[in-house]
N, C-alpha and C positions, 0 to 999 in steps of 0.2 A: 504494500500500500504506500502512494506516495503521499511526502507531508504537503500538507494545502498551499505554502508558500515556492516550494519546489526549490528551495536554497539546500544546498548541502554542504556544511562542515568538511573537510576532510582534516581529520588529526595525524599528523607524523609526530609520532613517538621515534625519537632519537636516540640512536642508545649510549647507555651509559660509560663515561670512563673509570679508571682503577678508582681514585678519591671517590667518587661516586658513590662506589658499587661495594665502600668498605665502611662509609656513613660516617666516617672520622670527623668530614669538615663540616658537617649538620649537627655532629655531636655537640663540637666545640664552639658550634656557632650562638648552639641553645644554652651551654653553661656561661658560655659572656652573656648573655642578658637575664641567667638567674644571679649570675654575682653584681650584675652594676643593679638591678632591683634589690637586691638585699643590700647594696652598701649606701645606697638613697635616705634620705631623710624624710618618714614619714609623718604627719603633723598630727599631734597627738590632742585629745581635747579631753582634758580635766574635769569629768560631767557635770559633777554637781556644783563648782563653780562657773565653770564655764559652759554653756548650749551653745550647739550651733545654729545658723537659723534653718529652717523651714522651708520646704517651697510653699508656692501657694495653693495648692491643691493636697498638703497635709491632712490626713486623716490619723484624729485623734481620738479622745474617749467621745459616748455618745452624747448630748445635752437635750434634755427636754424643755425647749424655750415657753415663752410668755408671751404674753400680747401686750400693748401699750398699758392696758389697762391692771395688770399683773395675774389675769384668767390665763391656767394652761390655755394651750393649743390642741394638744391631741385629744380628738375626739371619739380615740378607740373603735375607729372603721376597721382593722385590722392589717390593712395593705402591705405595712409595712413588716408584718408578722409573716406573710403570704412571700412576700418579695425574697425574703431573706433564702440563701441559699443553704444556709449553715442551721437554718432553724433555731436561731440561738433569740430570739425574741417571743415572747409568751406575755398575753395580756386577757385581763378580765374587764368588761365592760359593765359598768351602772348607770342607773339614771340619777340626774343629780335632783334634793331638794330644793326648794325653796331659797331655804337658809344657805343653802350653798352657792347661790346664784353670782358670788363675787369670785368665787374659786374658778367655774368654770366657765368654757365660752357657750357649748352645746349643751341641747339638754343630757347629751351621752357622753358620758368621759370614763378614761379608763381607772378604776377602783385600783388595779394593781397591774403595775407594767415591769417587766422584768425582760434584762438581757444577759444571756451566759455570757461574757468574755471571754473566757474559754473554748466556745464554740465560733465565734467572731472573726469573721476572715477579714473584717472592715472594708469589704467592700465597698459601701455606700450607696446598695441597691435601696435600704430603707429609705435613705434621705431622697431620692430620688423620687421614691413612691410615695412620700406622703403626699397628700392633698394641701393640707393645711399648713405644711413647713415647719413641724412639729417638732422632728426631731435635726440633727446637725449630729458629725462629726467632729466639731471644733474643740474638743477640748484636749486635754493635756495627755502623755503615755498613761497606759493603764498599767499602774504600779505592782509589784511583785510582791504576791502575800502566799503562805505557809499554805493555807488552808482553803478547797476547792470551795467551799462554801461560800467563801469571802468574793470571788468572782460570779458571783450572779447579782448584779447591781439592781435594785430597784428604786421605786421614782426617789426615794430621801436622795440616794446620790446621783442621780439623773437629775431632776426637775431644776433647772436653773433658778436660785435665791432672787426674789423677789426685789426690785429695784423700785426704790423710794426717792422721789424725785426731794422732797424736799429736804430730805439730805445733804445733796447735791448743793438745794439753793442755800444752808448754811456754812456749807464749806466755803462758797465763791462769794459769802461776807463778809467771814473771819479775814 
């Protein structure tokens, strides 16, 4: 069968001389550049004093943001639970009261949101699927603890701390 463009390659293989054929000068060609990379100066970063920066498409731990008004956002449709490849997100949906009506945005929000870290590839299939722009990867490494328990975060350390504006306007009078 001929190929659709009707070009044909022709390869000559040339053959080899004695150095060649005895692999001496490939040897020594490969140990000069493990020695000049081992005698290189590698730049070393002191962690906890020093970070390096980030790009900008960092993906960090998860945060469950707020609205202006300081109501979560997620409204426990599930997508994000769905999306995930790793199945490492698990949530239970309620309806909220009355009295609740400054906590949440919908009448549906999630009672209990939970992500294994463990199971977490960070993709950021969630952040993608939410609707409401609930959750984010922006936060900080997920820190290294003893005990598997200890990685399955829910909303206490997910939900991003409530921002009080007039905080803000006491500091910029001081």
């Amino acid at each position: 069968m001929q190929s659709l463009s009707n070009r044909k390659k022709v390869i000559e293989q040339k053959p080899m001389n004695f150095w060649e054929k005895i692999y001496l000068p490939a040897i020594f060609k490969g140990l000069g550049i493990t020695i000049r990379h081992f005698f290189k100066k590698i730049p070393t970063i002191k962690y906890p004093e020093e970070q390096r920066p980030y790009s900008k498409n960092f993906r960090g731990q998860h945060s469950l943001k707020r609205d202006e008004q300081g109501r979560e956002r997620c409204t426990a449709c599930g997508l994000c639970a769905l999306s995930c490849p790793a199945e490492a997100i698990t949530m239970t949906a309620a309806e909220r009261t009355k009295d609740e009506k400054h906590l949440y945005r919908e009448e549906k929000y999630a009672s209990v949101y939970e992500i294994n870290m463990l199971r977490c590839i960070f993709c950021g299939l969630c952040e993608e699927a939410c609707p409401k722009e609930a959750i984010y990867l922006d936060g900080p490494h997920v820190t290294a603890d003893y005990l598997r328990k200890d990685f399955i975060y829910g909303k206490d350390k997910l939900v991003e701390p409530k921002f009080d504006i007039t905080m803000l306007t006491q500091e910029k009078s001081i």
